[in-house]
Structure formats: C-alpha cells, structure tokens
C-alpha positions, -999 to +999 in steps of 0.1 A: -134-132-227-136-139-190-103-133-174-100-141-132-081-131-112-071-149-076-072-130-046-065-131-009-075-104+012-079-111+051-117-124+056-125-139+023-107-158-004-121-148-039-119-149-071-126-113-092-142-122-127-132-089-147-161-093-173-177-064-186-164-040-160-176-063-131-158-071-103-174-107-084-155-117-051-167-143-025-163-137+013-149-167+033-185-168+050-198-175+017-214-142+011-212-135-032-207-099-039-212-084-077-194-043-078-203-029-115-187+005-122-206+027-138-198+063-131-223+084-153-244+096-124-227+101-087-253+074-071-254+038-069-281+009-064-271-018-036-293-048-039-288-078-014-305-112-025-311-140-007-318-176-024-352-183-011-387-176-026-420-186-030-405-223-049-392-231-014-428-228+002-453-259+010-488-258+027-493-244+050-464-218+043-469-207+012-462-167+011-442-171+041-414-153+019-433-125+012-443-118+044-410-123+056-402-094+031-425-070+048-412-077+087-375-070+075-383-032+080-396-037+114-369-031+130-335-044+146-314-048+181-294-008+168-334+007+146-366+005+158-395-002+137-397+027+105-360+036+113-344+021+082-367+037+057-369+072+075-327+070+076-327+063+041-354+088+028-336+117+053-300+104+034-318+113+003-323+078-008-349+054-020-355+020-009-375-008-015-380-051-019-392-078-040-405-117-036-403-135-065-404-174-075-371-182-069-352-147-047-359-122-022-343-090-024-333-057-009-324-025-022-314+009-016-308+037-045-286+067-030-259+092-033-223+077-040-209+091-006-240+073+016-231+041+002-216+027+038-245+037+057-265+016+030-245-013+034-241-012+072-279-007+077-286-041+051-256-062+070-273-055+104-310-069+094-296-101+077-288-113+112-303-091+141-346-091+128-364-082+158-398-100+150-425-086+172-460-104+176-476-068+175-454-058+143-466-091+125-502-088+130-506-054+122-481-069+084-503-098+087-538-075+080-514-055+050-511-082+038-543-100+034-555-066+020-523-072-010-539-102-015-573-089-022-565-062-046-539-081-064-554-111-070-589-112-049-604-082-067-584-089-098-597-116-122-570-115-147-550-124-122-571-150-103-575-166-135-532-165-139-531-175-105-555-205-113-535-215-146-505-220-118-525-244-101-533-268-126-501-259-143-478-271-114-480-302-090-488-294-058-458-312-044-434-293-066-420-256-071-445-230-087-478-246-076-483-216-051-485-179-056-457-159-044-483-138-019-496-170-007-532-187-004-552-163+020-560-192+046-522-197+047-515-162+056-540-157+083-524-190+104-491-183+103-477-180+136-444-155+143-421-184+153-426-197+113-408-164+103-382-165+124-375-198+114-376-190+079-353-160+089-328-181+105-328-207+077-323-185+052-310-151+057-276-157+057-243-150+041-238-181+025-276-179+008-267-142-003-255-123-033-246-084-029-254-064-054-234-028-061-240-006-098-230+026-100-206+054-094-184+032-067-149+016-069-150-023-062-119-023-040-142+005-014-171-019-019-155-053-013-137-032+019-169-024+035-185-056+029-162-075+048-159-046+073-202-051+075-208-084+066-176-104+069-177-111+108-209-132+101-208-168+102-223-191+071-258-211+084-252-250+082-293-249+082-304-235+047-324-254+028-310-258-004-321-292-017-341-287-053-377-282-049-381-287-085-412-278-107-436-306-118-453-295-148-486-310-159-506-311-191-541-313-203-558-294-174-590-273-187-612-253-165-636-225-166-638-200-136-671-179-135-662-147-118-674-105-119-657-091-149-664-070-176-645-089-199-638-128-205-602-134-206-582-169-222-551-179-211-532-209-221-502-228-210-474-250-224-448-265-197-412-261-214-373-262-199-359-229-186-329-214-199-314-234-161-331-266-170-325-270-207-300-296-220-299-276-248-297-240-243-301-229-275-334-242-274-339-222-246-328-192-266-351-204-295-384-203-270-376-169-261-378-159-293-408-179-300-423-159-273-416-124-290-422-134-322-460-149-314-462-120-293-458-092-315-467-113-342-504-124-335-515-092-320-504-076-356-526-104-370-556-108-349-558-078-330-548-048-357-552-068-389-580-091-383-598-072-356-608-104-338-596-099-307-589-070-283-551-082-268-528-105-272-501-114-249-473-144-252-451-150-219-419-174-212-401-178-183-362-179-196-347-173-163-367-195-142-348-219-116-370-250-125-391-261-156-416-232-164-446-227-188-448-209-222-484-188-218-507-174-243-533-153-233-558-132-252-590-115-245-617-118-279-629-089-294-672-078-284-690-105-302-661-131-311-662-164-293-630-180-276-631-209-302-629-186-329-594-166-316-582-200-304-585-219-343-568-184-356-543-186-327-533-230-338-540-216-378-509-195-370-485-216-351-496-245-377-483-220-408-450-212-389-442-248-379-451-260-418-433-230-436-409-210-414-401-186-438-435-169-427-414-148-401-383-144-414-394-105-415-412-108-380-378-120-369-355-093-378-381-066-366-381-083-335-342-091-332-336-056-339-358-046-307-347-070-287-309-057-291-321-019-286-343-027-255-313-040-241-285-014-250-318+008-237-318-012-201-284-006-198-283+026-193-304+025-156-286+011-130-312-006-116-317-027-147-283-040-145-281-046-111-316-066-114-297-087-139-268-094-124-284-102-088-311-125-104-286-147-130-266-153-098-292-162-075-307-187-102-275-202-105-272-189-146-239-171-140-239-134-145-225-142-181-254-148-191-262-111-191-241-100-216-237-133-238-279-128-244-278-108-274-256-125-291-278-156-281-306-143-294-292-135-324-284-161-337-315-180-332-329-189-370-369-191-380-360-234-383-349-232-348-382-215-341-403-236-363-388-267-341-396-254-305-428-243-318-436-278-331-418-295-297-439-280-274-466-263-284-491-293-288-530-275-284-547-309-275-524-315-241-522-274-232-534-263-198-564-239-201-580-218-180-614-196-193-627-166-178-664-161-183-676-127-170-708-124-144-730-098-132-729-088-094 
C-alpha cells in the first residue's frame, strides 16, 4: 500500500511516497529525487538521470547523447578536465555513465560520509559544462574508435544494429543506434552539444537517484542545498518522439564472420504503451519461456543449433520489438532451426499446457533473480532511476513479481498467437565471408 505524505520544506513542495522504504520528493525546480535506505554496507550509489536519449535524436544527430555523455567529464567553471574522476577515485569512489534509448545517467559509488562531495560535484556539471573544441575532438576520435569495436568490428552487432533499421521508421524513435551512425559523429560541430546540453540538462528533465546507507532527510537537505538554486529550462524537448514499428522487412548482410547468425523481430507494445498491461506482463514471460525453452529443445536436446537467445523490451518508452535470434549448429541450414523455431510456437499457441512445467521453472527464477538483484545497490537504484525516467512509476519495481506471477500458459498462448505472426517478421541473415 502506497501511503504519501505532503510536505513543505523551504525550496521545494513534495510529496514523500513511503513505499518499500523509499522516500520520493520533488524540488520546486522540478528536479525528482528517489532516497532508498538500505544500511547493510556503509556506502551508497547516487545516480542522476536525465530524460533524453538516443529516441530524441534525428539525422544528422544521432549519438549526439552519447557523446554528450563522454564531454560531461571534461570539466567545469570550479574542475578542470580529469578533476571529477581523479576527486572521486582519491575519495575512494567509483564512477561512471550510461546512454541508453530512452535516459542518460550519472553515477557515483562511494563511502556513506563522501556522499555531499558526490552530490555537489554532479549538481555543478548539470549547469556549468565547459565544452572545449580541443576536449571534443580529441572525445570525438574515442568515439569513432567505440563505434568500430562495438559495432564496426562486431557482426552480431551490425547485424542487431541492422534489424533496428528495418525494424523502426526512420522518422520515429529507435531507428538509430544509441552511439550513432559514424558519418553523424564525425560532423558534429561543438555548438550541437551545447545545445543539446542546454535543452536538456536540467532540473526539471532530472531524477536523482540515492540507495544505500544514507538517511532521506540528509539527502533531500543537500539536494536542495546543491541543486535547489537552479532554475527549471522552459526549452526541453519533451514532445513524444514515438516508435514506428514496421513489418515484413528481410535482408541478408554478407560480412567477415566465422559464424552465420539469425535474428528475427516482432514489433509489440511496451509495458508504457500497452492498453493492457497484463499483456505486457504476458510477453515478458513469453520471452523467458521461449528463451529457456528452445535452447533446452534445439540447442541441448535436438542439437540443431549452437544458441538461442529471445529478447523483449518491457520497459521501453515507445512500442519495441520481441527478437529471436539463434546461430545454427555446423552443417544445419537457417530454414531448418527457423521451421523448428514456428513448430514450437505453433504447439504452444494450439496446446498451452506444453509449458505449464517450463513456466513454473521459469517463475521460480524469475522471483529468485529478483530477491538476488536486490541485494546490490546498484540494481536497485538502476530500477528505480529507469521506471521514473520512462514515466512507469517506481511501483512498478516492486509490483513485478507479483505481475509475473500471475501470468497463466493461456495468457501466453494469446500473446504468442497476437504477435508472433512468421510471414510479417522483420529478418535480418548473417552469412559469413572470407577476408
């Protein structure tokens, strides 16, 4: 039961949902700030995220994000470039960031009694970047280099990258990879990161982030001591960029591999985007159920292919894909794993009761895992940063097993039947070359 409370404390007019141990207040500039207690280790993770990814991005800006991501440790008006990581490291902390999709974030891992130098160093880059055109071509060449052994030198990856491609419309949200198309990232110029800085690094497009051993009343305290002077941005961005999925796209790369690689995908509703979120819930499962239920089949069983791996995006902002991807065994054909692959999902969809053992296994794992995730800070601060930023409400967190749960092998058996139709899938082949 979620029970808030109203309060009124000088810069910021809030309300504190006490769920789960988890304190959530909102400063008067807008800035959302997430305090979880949990005191079996003397550190805590702070984690600031900002609403803004690669789903905001359009040609010729796509990565811009990312890059973004990198400059923010170059330096501000009070460090010079290097000085935030060496302060932390010295302080005995670790520290790091992320681009995703939909977020950007920023975090710190440290000592309980470092945690206002943490949130004083964080508060001071969200609005006083200095962006130096020396700085960003030397980022700029890092990374173009990302790019190449990521996805360039990768061709999994090129291929995933590729199913993206035809997956998405160009003129919607997850067309573009989150590093960005190389010719993209050698032409921007430093005044399109500063204007992506000043569009969306603000407290209004922000969600703090503190787990750990730390009392929400110190946290809240220095927050608005840090951040609560700054002003909310009337220039962010915010209108939907939503997904456009498309269906029935087929294409075969030819690139230097040593294996050939498959992957398919399905465009379904989000957990966001769903009418129905139980059918939301019921794709996840299908997910982990297919997953760990045609590599027992095809890859230990049947021996026809090497891996087997079933993907869905539950906490995506937009419409996302279901995607099933599988490399054959030596000597097996594509067409061969792909009829046992539709043989499979054909069997659940006519007789359900097929996984009703599959299921439990896999409910049972599911529940564990997450009890299991609990236990690390950073897990739970990922969480409860990410449902926020996506707009899912960090109930979501702890309503999910419970969700999964009660998801039946009918519910299953329908999603499985709604969505994934073989003849309209997207498709994207790898076939391996020589040098």
């Amino acid at each position: 039961m979620v029970k808030i409370i109203v309060v009124f404390i000088g810069l910021y007019v809030a309300q504190v949902w006490a769920l789960e141990g988890v304190s959530q207040v909102t400063l008067k500039n807008g800035l959302n700030i997430i305090v979880k207690t949990d005191k079996r280790a003397p550190v805590f993770i702070s984690q600031l995220w900002y609403k803004v990814g690669s789903s905001n991005e359009k040609r010729p800006l796509t990565g811009v994000s990312h890059m973004l991501e990198h400059m923010m440790f170059k330096g501000t008006s009070d460090y010079k470039t290097g000085d935030f990581s060496k302060i932390i490291a010295r302080n005995g902390g670790r520290e790091n960031a992320f681009t995703s999709k939909d977020y950007t974030a920023y975090y710190q891992t440290m000592h309980k009694s470092k945690l206002a130098l943490a949130l004083k160093m964080e508060a001071d880059r969200m609005r006083h970047l200095q962006l130096s055109s020396d700085e960003f071509e030397k980022e700029r060449k890092v990374v173009i280099e990302e790019r190449r052994l990521r996805i360039e030198d990768n061709p999994n990856a090129k291929v995933a990258e590729h199913l993206n491609l035809i997956s998405f419309a160009k003129k919607g949200a997850y067309h573009a990879p989150v590093i960005g198309f190389q010719e993209d990232i050698e032409g921007y110029k430093l005044s399109d990161l500063r204007t992506w800085y000043e569009t969306y690094y603000a407290p209004n497009n922000a969600t703090l982030v503190v787990v750990g051993d730390v009392d929400a009343e110190e946290v809240i305290a220095l927050a608005r001591q840090y951040f609560g002077a700054y002003k909310s941005s009337a220039n962010i961005d915010n209108i939907d960029n939503p997904s456009i999925t498309q269906t029935g796209q087929s294409h075969v790369l030819k690139l230097k591999a040593e294996l050939p690689f498959s992957i398919l995908s399905f465009p379904v509703p989000s957990l966001k985007t769903a009418t129905d979120k139980h059918r939301a819930y019921a794709l996840n499962m299908l997910a982990f159920v297919l997953d760990n239920g045609l590599s027992k089949t095809l890859v230990r069983e049947q021996q026809i292919a090497s891996s087997i791996g079933v993907g869905y995006g539950l906490y995506d902002k937009y419409d996302t894909l279901l995607t099933l991807s599988f490399i054959p065994a030596k000597g097996v054909s594509d067409e061969v794993v792909l009829s046992a692959i539709k043989t499979q999902v054909a069997e659940l969809i006519k007789k359900p009761t097929v996984i009703e053992a599959e299921l439990l296994r896999t409910k049972i794992q599911l529940e564990a895992n997450f009890v299991f995730e609990q236990d690390h800070i950073g897990t739970q601060s990922y969480y409860l940063g990410m449902l926020a930023t996506v707009g899912l409400g960090i109930e979501t967190l702890f309503s999910y097993v419970d969700k999964m749960r009660v998801v039946s092998a009918e519910d299953i058996a329908q999603v499985a039947k709604q969505y994934l139709h073989f003849s309209a899938a997207n498709s994207v082949v790898l076939i391996p070359q020589g040098d």
